[in-house]
C-alpha positions in Angstrom: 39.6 19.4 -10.1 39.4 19.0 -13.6 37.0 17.1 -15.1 37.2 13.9 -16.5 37.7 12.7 -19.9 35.4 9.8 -20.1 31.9 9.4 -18.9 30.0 6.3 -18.1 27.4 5.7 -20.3 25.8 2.6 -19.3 24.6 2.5 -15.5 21.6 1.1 -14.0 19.8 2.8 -11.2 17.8 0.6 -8.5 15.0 1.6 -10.8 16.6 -1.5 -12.9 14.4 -3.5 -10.6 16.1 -6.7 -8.6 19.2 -6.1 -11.0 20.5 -2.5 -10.4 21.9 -1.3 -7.4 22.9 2.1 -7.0 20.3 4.7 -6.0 19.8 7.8 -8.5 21.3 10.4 -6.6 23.9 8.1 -5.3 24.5 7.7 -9.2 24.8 11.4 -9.7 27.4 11.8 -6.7 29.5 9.1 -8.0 30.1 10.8 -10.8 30.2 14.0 -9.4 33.1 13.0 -6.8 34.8 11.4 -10.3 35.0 14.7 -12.3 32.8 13.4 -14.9 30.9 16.0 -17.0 28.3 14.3 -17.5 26.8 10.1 -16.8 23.6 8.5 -18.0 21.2 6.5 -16.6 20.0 3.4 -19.0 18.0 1.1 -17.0 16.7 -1.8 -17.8 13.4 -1.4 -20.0 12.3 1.6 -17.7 12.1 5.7 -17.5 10.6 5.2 -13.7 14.2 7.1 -12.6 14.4 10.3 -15.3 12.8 12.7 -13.5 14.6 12.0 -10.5 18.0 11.6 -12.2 18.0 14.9 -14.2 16.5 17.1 -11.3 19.4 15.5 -8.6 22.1 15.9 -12.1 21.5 19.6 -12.6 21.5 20.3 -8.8 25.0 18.9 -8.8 26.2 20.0 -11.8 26.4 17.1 -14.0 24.6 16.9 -17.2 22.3 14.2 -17.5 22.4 11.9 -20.6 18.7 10.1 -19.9 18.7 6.8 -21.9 16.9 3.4 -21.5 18.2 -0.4 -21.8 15.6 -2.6 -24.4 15.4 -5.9 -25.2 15.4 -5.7 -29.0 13.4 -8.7 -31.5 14.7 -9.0 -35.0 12.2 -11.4 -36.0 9.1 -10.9 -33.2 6.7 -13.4 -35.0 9.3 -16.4 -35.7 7.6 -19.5 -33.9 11.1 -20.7 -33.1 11.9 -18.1 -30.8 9.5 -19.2 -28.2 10.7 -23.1 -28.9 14.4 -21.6 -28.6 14.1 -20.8 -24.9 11.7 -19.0 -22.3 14.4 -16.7 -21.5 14.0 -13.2 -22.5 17.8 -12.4 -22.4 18.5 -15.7 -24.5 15.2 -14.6 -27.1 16.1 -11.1 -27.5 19.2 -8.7 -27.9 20.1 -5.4 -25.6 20.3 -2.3 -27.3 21.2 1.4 -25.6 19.5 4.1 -26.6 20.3 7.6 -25.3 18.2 11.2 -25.8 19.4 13.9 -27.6 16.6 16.1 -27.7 13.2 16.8 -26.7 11.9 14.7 -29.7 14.4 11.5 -28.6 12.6 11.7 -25.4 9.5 11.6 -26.6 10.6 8.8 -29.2 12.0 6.7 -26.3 8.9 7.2 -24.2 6.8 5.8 -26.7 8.9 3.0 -27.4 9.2 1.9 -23.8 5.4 2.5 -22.9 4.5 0.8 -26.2 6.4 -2.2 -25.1 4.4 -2.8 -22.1 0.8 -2.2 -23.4 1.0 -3.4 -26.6 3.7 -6.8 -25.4 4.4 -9.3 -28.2 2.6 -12.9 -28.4 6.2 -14.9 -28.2 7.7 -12.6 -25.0 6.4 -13.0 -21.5 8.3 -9.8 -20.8 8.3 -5.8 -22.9 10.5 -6.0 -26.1 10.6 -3.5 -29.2 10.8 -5.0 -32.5 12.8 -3.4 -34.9 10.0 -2.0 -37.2 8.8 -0.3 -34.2 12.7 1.6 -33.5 12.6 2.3 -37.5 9.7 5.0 -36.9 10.9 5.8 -33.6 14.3 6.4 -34.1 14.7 10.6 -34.4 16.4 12.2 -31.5 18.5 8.9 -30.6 21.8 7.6 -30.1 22.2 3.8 -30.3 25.1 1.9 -28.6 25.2 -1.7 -30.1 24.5 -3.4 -26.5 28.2 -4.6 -25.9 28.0 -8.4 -24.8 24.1 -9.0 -24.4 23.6 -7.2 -28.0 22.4 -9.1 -30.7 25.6 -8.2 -32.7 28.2 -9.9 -29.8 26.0 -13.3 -29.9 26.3 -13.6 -33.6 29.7 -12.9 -33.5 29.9 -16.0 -30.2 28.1 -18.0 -32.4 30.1 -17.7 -35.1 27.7 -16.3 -37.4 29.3 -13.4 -38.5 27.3 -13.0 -41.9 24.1 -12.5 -39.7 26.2 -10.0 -37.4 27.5 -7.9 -40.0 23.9 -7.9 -41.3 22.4 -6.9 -38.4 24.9 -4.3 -37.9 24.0 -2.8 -41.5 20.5 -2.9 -40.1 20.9 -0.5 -37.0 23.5 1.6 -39.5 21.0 2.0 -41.5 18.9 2.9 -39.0 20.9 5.5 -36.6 23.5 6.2 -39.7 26.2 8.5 -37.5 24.2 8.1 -34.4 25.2 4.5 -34.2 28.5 3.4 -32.2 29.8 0.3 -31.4 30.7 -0.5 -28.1 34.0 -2.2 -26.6 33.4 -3.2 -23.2 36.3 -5.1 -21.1 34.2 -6.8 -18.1 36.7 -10.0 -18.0 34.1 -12.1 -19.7 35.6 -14.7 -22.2 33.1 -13.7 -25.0 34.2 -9.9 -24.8 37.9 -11.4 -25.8 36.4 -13.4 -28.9 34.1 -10.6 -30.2 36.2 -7.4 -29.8 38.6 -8.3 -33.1 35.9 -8.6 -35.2 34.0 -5.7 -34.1 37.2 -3.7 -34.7 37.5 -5.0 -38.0 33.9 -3.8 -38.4 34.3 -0.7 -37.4 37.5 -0.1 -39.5 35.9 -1.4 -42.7 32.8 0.5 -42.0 33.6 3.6 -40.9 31.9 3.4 -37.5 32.6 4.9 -34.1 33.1 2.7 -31.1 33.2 3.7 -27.8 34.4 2.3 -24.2 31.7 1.7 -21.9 31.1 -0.3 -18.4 28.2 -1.7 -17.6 27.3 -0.8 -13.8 25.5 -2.0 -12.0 26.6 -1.1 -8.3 28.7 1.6 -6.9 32.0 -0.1 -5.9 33.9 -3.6 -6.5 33.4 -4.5 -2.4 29.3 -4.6 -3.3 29.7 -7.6 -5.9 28.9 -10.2 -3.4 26.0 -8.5 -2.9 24.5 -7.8 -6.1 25.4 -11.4 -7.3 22.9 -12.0 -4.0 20.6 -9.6 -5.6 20.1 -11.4 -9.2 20.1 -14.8 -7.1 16.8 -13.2 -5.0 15.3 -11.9 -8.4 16.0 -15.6 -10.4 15.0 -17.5 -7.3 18.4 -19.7 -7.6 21.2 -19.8 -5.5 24.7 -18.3 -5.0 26.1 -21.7 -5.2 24.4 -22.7 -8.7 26.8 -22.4 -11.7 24.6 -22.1 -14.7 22.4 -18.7 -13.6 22.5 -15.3 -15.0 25.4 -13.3 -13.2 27.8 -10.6 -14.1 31.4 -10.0 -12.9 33.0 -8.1 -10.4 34.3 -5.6 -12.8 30.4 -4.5 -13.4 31.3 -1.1 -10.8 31.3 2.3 -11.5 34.6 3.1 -12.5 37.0 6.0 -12.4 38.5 7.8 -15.4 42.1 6.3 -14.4 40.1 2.6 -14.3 39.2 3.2 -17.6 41.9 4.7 -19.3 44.1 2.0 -17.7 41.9 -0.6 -19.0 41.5 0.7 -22.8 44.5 2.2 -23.2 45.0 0.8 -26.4 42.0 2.1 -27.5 42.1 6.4 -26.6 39.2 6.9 -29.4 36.8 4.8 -27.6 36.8 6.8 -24.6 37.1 10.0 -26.1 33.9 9.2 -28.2 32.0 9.0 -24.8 33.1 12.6 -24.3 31.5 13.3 -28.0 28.4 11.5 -27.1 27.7 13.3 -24.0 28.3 16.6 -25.8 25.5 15.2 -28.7 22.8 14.8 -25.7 21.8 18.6 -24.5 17.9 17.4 -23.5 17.2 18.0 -19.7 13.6 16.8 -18.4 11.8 19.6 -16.6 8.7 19.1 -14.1 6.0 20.7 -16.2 2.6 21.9 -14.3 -0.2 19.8 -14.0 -3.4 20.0 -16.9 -6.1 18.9 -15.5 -8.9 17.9 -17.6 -12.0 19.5 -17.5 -15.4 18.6 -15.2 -18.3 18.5 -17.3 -20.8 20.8 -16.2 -23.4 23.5 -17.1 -22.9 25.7 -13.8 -18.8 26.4 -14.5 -17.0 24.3 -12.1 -16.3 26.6 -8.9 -20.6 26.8 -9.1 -20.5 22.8 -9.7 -18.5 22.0 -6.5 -19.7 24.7 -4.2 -23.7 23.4 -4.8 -22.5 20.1 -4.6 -20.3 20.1 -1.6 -23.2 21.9 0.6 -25.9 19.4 -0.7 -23.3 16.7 0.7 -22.8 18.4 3.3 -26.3 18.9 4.4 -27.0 14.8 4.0 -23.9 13.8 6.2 -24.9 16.2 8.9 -28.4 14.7 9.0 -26.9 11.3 9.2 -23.3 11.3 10.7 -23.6 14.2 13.0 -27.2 15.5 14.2 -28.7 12.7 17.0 -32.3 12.1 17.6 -32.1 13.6 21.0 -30.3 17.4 19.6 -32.6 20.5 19.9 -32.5 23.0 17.3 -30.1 25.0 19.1 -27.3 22.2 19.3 -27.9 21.3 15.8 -27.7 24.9 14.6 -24.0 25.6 16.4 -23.0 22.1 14.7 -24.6 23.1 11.4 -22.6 26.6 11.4 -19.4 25.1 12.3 -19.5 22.6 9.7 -21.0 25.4 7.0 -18.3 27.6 8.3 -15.3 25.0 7.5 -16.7 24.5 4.3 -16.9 28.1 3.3 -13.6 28.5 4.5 -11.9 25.2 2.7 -14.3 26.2 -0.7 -12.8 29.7 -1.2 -9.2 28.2 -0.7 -10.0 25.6 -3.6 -11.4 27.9 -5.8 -9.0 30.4 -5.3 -6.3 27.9 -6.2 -8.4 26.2 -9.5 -8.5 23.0 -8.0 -12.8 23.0 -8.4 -12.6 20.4 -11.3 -10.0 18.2 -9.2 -12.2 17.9 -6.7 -15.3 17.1 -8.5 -13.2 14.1 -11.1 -12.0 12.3 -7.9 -15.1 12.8 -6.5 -17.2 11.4 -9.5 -14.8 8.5 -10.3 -15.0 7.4 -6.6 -19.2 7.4 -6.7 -19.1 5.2 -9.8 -16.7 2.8 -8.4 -19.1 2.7 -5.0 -22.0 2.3 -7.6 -20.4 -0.7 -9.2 -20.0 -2.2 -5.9 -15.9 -1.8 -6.2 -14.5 -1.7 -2.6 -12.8 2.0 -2.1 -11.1 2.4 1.5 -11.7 5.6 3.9 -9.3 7.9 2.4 -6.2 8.5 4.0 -3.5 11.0 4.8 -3.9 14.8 4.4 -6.9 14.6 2.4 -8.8 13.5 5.1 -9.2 16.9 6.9 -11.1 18.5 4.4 -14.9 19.2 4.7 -15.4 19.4 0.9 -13.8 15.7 0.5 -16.1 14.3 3.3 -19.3 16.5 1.9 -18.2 15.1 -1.6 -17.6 11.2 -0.8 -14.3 11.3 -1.7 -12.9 10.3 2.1 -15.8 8.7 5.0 -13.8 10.2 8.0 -15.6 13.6 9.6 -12.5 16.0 9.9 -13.6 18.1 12.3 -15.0 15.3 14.8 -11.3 14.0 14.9 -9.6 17.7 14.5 -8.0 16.8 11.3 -6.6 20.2 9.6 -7.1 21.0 5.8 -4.6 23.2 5.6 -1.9 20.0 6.4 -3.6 18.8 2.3 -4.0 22.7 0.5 -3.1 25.7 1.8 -2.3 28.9 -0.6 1.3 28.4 0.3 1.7 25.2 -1.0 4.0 24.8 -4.4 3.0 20.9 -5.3 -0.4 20.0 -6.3 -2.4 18.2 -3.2 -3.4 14.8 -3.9 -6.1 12.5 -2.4 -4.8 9.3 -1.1 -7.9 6.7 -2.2 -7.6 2.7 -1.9 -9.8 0.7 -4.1 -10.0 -3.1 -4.1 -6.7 -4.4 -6.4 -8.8 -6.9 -7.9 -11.0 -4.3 -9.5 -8.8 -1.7 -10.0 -8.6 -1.7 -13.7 -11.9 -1.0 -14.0 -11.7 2.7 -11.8 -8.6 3.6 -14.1 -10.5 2.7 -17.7 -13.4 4.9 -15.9 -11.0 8.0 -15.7 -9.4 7.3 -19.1 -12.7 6.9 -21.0 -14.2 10.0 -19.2 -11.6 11.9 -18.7 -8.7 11.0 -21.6 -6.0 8.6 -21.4 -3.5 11.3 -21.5 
């Protein structure tokens, strides 16, 4: 088959949480079983999906255009934008932003992440202001938002002075990595804004390009996804004035598309030339652990701790008043034995300072009186974890196996699975990041 001539360059992932419903590598497949080169994945204020969406593209052959949907603030600090409305899609305008290179993806990560710790006075909800996009903007193609963009409401409202200026600010921002989009969803205020975004782009030399905003795989599953943003509003089907979108909000086929813009051939050829400008793929990269403070080297550092630990949970856990020294000597060689056994596998696999930072962080939350559960999963069979406090449960009294959490055949780092009380949680992870960096 060959492939397609469009590709779809706005599509939201279940990761678009309570709005999106298509799963990532249902995303993929669709596109696959349509031909198309390449799709992208832009959800809403979120990277939670890129991994996952470039790993299950590459497998199947499709290149993956990783982007993100924001909620844009031309004027963050203006009191009348919190008196205008406590809605964040009425206070602030969508913009697309899509990764061309390793640099975009850094760029975008830093814009979405700085969204959500630093988040604005007059949003309830992460925005990105546009002094923030002006430094951040290397790497990245911007698509103007289409009918939530800040651009389209100006034009609704009539404003067209402000649009044109704001149009001159992105320009000027993205210069030939800006385009304007066209989108044909059926909604009234696409038909009022599309002339004048034409005449824009005419005057001004701009690109546009075609896009659909998905949001679920096929037209049949609009019922439910109006359910969907119904659950996530806590409103009802039957209410008129709620947020919604329109059946037409599917992912589309080539022949869809080309029968709908036919008027308009550049616009979806410019999503071909788009997809050919975005060559970044996200690779899993190995784990850096940070280093355990310690005189001894840290192989020395766990080994002499783990057999001190050891030694106290055998004298309190396992040996009874009533054992001889014989019984206490085949339990103490048993349990020395395991832990022999489980610290040369460790070591042997350079996970000596892993063990000791989970084991340190988990002793200062017991000192500050923070509730931290059992442990749980694979973790709990191993000796060192028990000898170490990181998991209460004796592995080999319940013939739990360590080599179900680290064995040398294993290609994924192990992790511990360690509960600590929600409400103090915080205070564990400033712990790691203060002792241990933030990175």
């Amino acid at each position: 088959m060959p492939c397609a001539e469009f590709v779809h360059l706005r599509c939201h992932s279940a990761f678009s949480l309570a709005e999106g419903a298509i799963k990532v590598k249902d995303l993929v497949g669709l596109a696959a079983q349509h031909a198309m080169p390449a799709v992208a994945l832009t959800d809403s204020g979120n990277l939670f999906g890129a991994m996952e969406f470039s790993l299950a593209a590459a497998k199947n052959g499709v290149q993956p255009i990783v982007g993100c949907q924001i909620r844009l603030v031309f004027h963050p600090d203006d009191p009348r934008v919190r008196e205008q409305s406590n809605n964040i899609y009425e206070t602030s305008d969508c913009l697309v932003l899509l990764v061309q290179n390793e640099q975009g993806y850094k760029n975008l990560m830093k814009l979405v992440s700085h969204s959500y710790t630093n988040p604005h006075k007059n949003y309830a909800l992460p925005v990105t202001t546009l002094d923030e996009l002006k430094h951040l903007s290397e790497g990245l193609i911007a698509l103007s938002g289409g009918h939530d963009g800040g651009i389209n409401r100006l034009i609704v409202k009539k404003q067209l002075n402000d649009a044109r200026a704001q149009l001159n600010r992105l320009h000027a921002i993205f210069k030939d990595r800006f385009y304007l989009e066209i989108q044909r969803h059926g909604l009234l205020e696409e038909v009022e804004t599309e002339p004048f975004l034409l005449k824009m782009a005419d005057e001004l030399n701009m690109p546009i390009v075609a896009t659909n905003n998905v949001f679920f795989a096929s037209q049949d599953l609009y019922q439910a996804h109006d359910a969907l943003l119904c659950i996530a509003d806590g409103t009802y089907i039957n209410v008129h004035d709620r947020r919604k979108v329109t059946p037409q909000h599917y992912f589309k086929s080539e022949r869809d598309m080309r029968r709908l813009f036919a008027d308009l051939p550049e616009a979806l050829v410019n999503t071909i030339h788009i997809a050919r400008r975005c060559s970044y793929l996200i690779t899993p990269s190995k784990p850096m652990l940070p280093q355990f403070p310690t005189e001894l080297g840290e192989d020395e550092e766990l080994r002499t701790q783990a057999i001190k630990g050891l030694v106290i949970r055998l004298e309190n856990q396992v040996y009874r008043s009533d054992m001889d020294e014989a019984a206490r000597e085949s339990f103490r060689k048993e349990y020395f034995d395991r832990l022999d056994h489980e610290l040369n596998i460790i070591i042997r696999m350079g996970y000596s300072g892993y063990y000791l930072i989970v084991s340190d962080f988990i002793k200062w939350a017991k000192d500050q009186k923070i509730p931290v559960g059992p442990g749980r999963g694979s973790g709990a069979g191993s000796v060192v974890a028990w000898a170490l406090t990181i998991t209460d449960i004796d592995p080999i009294r319940f013939g739990l196996l360590f080599e179900r959490f680290l064995n040398p055949e294993r290609v994924s780092m192990p992790d511990f699975d360690v509960d600590f009380c929600q409400d103090r949680r915080d205070e564990v992870i400033q712990y790691v990041g203060t002792h241990y960096g933030h990175d």
